[in-house]
C-alpha positions as CSV (number, residue, x, y, z in Angstrom):
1,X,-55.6,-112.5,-106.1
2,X,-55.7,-113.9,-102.8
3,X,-59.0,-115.1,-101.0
4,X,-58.3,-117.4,-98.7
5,X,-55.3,-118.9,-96.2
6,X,-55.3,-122.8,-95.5
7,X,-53.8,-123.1,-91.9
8,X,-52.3,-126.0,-90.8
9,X,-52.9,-126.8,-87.2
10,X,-50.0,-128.4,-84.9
11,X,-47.0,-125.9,-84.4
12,X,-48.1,-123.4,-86.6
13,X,-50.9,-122.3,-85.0
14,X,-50.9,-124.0,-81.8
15,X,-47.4,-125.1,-79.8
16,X,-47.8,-128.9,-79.8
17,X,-44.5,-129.6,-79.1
18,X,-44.6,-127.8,-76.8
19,X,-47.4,-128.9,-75.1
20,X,-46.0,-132.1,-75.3
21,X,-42.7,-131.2,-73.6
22,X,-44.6,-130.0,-70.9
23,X,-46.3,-133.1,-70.1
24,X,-43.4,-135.2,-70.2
25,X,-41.4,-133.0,-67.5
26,X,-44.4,-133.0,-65.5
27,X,-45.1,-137.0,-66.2
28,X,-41.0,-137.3,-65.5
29,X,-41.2,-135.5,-62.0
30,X,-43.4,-138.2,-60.5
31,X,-40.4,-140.4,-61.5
32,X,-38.3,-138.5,-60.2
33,X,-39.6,-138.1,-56.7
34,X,-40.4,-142.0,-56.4
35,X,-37.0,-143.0,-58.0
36,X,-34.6,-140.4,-58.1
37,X,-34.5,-140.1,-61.7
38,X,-33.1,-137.4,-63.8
39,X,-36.4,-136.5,-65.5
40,X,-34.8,-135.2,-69.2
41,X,-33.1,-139.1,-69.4
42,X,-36.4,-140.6,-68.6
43,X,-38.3,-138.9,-71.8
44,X,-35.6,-139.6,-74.2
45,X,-35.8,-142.7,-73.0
46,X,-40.0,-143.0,-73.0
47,X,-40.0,-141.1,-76.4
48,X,-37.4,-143.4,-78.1
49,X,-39.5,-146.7,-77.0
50,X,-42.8,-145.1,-78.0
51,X,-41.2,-144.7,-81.7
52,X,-39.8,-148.2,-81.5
53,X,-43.0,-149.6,-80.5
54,X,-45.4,-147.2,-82.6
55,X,-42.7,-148.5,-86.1
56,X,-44.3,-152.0,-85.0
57,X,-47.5,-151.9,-85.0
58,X,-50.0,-153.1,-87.8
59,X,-51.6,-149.5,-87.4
60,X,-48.5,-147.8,-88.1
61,X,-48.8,-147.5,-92.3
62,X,-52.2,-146.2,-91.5
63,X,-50.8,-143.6,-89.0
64,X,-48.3,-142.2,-91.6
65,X,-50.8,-142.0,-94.2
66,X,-53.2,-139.8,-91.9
67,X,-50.8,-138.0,-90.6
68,X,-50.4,-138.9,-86.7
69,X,-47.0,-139.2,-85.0
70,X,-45.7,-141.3,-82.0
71,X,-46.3,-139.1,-79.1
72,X,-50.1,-138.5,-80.1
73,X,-50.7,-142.2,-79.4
74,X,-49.2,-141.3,-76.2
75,X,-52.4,-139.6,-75.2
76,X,-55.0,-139.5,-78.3
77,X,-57.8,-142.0,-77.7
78,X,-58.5,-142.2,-80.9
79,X,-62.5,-142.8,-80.6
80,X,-63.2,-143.1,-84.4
81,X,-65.7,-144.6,-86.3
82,X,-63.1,-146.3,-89.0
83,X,-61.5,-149.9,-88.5
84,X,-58.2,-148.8,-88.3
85,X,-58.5,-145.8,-85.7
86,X,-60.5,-148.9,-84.1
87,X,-57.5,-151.1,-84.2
88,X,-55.5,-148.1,-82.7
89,X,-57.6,-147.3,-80.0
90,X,-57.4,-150.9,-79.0
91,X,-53.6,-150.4,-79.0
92,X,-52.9,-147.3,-77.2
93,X,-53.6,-148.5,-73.7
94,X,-50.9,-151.4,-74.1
95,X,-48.9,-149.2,-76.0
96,X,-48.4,-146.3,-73.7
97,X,-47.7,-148.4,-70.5
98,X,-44.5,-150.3,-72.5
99,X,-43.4,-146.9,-73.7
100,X,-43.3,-145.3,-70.0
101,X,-42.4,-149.2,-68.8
102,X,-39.5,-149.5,-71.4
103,X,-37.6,-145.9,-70.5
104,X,-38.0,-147.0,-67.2
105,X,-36.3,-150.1,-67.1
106,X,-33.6,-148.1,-69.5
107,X,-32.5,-146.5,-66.2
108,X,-33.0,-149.8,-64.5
109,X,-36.6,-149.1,-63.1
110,X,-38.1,-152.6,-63.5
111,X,-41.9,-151.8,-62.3
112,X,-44.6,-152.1,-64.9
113,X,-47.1,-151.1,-62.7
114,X,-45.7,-147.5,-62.3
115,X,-45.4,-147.4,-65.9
116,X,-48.6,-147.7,-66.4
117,X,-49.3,-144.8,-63.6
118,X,-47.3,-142.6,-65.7
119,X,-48.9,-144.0,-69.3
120,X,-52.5,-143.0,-67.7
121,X,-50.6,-139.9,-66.1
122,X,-49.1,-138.1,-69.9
123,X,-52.6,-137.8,-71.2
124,X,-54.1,-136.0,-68.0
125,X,-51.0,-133.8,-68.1
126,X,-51.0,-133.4,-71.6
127,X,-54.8,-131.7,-72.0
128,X,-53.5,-129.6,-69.6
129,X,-51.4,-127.4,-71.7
130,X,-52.8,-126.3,-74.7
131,X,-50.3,-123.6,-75.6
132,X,-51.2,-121.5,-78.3
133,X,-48.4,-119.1,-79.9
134,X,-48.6,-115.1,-79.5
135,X,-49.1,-114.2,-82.8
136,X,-51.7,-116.7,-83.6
137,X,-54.9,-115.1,-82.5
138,X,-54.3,-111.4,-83.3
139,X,-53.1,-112.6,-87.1
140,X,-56.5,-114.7,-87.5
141,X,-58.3,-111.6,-86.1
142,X,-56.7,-109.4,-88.5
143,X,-56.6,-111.5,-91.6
144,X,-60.7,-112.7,-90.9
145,X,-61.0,-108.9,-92.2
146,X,-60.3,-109.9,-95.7
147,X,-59.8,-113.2,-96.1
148,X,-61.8,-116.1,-96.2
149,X,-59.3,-119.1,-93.3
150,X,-59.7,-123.1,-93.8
151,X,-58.0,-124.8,-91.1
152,X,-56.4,-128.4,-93.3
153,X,-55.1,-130.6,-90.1
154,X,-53.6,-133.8,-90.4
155,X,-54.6,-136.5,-87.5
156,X,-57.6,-138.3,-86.2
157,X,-60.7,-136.5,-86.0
158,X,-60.8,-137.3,-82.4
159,X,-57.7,-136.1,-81.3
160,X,-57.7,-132.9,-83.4
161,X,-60.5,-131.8,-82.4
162,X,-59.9,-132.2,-78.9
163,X,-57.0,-130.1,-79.4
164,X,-59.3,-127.4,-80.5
165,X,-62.1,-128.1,-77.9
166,X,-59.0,-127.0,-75.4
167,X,-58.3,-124.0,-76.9
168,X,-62.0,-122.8,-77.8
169,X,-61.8,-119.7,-79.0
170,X,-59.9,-121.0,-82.6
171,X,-62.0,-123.1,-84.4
172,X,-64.6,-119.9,-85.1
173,X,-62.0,-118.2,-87.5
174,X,-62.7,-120.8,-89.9
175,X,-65.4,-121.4,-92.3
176,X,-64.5,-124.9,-92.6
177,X,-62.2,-127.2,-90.8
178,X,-60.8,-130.2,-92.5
179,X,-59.2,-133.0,-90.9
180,X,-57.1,-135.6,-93.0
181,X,-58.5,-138.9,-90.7
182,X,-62.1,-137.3,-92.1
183,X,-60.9,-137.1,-95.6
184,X,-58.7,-140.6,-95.7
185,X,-55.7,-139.3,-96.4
186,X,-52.9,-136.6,-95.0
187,X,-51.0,-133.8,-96.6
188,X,-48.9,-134.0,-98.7
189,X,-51.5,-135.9,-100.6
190,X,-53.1,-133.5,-103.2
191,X,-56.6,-135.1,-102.9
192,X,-57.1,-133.7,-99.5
193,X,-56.0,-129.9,-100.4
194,X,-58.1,-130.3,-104.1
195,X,-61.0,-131.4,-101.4
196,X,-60.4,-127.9,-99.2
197,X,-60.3,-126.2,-102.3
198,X,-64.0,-127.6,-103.6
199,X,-65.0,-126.9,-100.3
200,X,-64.2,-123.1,-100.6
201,X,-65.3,-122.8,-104.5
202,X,-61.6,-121.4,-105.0
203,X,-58.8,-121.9,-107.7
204,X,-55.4,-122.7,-106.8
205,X,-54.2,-119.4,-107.1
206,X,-56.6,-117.9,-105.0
207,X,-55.2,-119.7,-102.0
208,X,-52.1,-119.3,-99.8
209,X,-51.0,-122.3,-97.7
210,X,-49.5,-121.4,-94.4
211,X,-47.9,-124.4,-92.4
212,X,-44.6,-125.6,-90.6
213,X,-43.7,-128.8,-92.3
214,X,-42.2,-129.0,-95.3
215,X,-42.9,-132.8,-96.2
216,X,-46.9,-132.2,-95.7
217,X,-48.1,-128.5,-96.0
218,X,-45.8,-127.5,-98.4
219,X,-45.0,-130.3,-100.9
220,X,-48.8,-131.0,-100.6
221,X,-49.4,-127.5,-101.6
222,X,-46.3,-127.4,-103.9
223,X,-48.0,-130.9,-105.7
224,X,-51.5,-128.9,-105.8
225,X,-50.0,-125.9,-107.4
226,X,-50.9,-123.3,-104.8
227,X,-48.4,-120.8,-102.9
228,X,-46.8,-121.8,-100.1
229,X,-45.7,-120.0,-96.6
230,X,-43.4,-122.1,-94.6
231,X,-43.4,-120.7,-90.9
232,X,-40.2,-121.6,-90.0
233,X,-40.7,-120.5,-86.1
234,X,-37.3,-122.5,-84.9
235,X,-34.7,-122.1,-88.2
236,X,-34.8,-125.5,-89.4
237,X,-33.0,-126.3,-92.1
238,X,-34.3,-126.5,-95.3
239,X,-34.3,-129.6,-97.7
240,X,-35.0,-129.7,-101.3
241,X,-38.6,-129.1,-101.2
242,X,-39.1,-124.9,-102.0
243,X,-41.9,-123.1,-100.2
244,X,-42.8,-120.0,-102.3
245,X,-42.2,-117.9,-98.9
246,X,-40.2,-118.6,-95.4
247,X,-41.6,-116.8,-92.7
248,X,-40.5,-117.1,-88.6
249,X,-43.6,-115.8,-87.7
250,X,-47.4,-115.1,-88.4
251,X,-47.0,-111.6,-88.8
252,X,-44.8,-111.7,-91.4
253,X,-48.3,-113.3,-93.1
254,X,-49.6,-109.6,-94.1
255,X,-46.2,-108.4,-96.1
256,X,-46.4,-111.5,-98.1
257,X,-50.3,-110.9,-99.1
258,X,-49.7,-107.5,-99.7
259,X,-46.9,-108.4,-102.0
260,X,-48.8,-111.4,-103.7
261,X,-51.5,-109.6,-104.1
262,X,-49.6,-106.4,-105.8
263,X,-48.1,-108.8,-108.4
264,X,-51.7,-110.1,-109.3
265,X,-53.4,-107.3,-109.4
């Protein structure tokens, strides 16, 4: 039987990318009206230099351990008590004016000083949009009802829970929140969903995992032995990691417990 639903965080509960895509066209337009820049070239350029740049930094097997991905340095600050979110917080300012300075001069914008104006610019822009999807808030409302909801986020403490911070009204569905820059290490790892589990008192099988990315919520969950909901909002494709269910939506949440539960009962 069922008790609980881990939730993972960034575009399963909240839009993050696209929150993020809004704060580059925004960031872009600036360009655009001081150069005359098509704004679309301008991110791929900015986003391809910040994964260039974020690949060479010391920081960066940290990063992929916790769980935190190029355009989060773009405007995380990253105010941590650890030495490595230290090193990264030391990085970031550097690092986002040669990723906005970079696409620039890709279009053949030499001026570092208005890529740093638009570096300090993504950040403002990007707290602006905290999008959260339409099915998010009346499935937590709905499912609170019955079940016991852990929210399991990979990132740095800082940054994640700003993201919440901007979207208040989340964080009291859940009876505990656990965030993998807390823990020391990121889904998939199994240590950090055997830790959510301790902190609920539950088995396993007593938990569904719902999530969007295959190569953290659900081989974490698949390496941990507890069922799996892959909320597959935009029809990736899939690779050879199995979720135990594939969902396009929240809603869909319900049919599956009512199903799971059936079986166990």
């Amino acid at each position: 039987m069922i008790k609980a639903i881990f939730f993972d965080l960034d575009d399963t509960l909240l839009w993050d990318q696209k929150s993020v895509q809004k704060a580059f066209l925004a960031t872009c337009k600036i360009a655009q009206e001081r150069y005359g820049i098509d704004p679309s070239k301008l991110e791929d350029e900015v986003r391809q230099a910040a994964r260039t740049l974020y690949l060479s930094y010391e920081t960066y097997p940290f990063t992929q351990m916790i769980g935190i991905n190029p355009f989060e340095g773009l405007w995380g600050e990253f105010c941590d008590k650890n030495d490595q979110f230290k090193a990264l917080h030391d990085i970031v300012p550097t690092y986002r004016k040669d990723a906005w300075t970079q696409g620039l001069k890709a279009l053949g914008i030499d001026d570092p000083d208005f890529g740093s104006e638009l570096g300090e610019t993504f950040p403002k822009e990007r707290r602006k949009v905290p999008i959260v999807y339409e099915d998010t808030f009346p499935v937590l409302e709905q499912l609170t009802k019955d079940y016991r909801l852990l929210l399991l986020t990979n990132g740095s403490p800082d940054l994640q829970t700003t993201k919440l911070s901007l979207t208040p009204e989340l964080p009291p569905y859940f009876e505990h929140i656990v965030i993998s820059g807390n823990y020391g290490k990121g889904k998939p790892d199994p240590g950090i969903f055997q830790y959510a589990l301790s902190l609920m008192s539950l088995e396993a099988d007593e938990v569904l995992m719902v999530g969007d990315n295959l190569n953290t919520d659900i081989l974490g969950a698949n390496r941990t032995k507890i069922k799996s909901v892959w909320v597959n909002r935009h029809q990736k494709r899939r690779t050879d990691i199995t979720p135990t269910f594939e969902t396009q939506n929240l809603t869909e949440l319900f049919s599956i417990l009512e199903k799971v539960n059936v079986k166990n009962s």
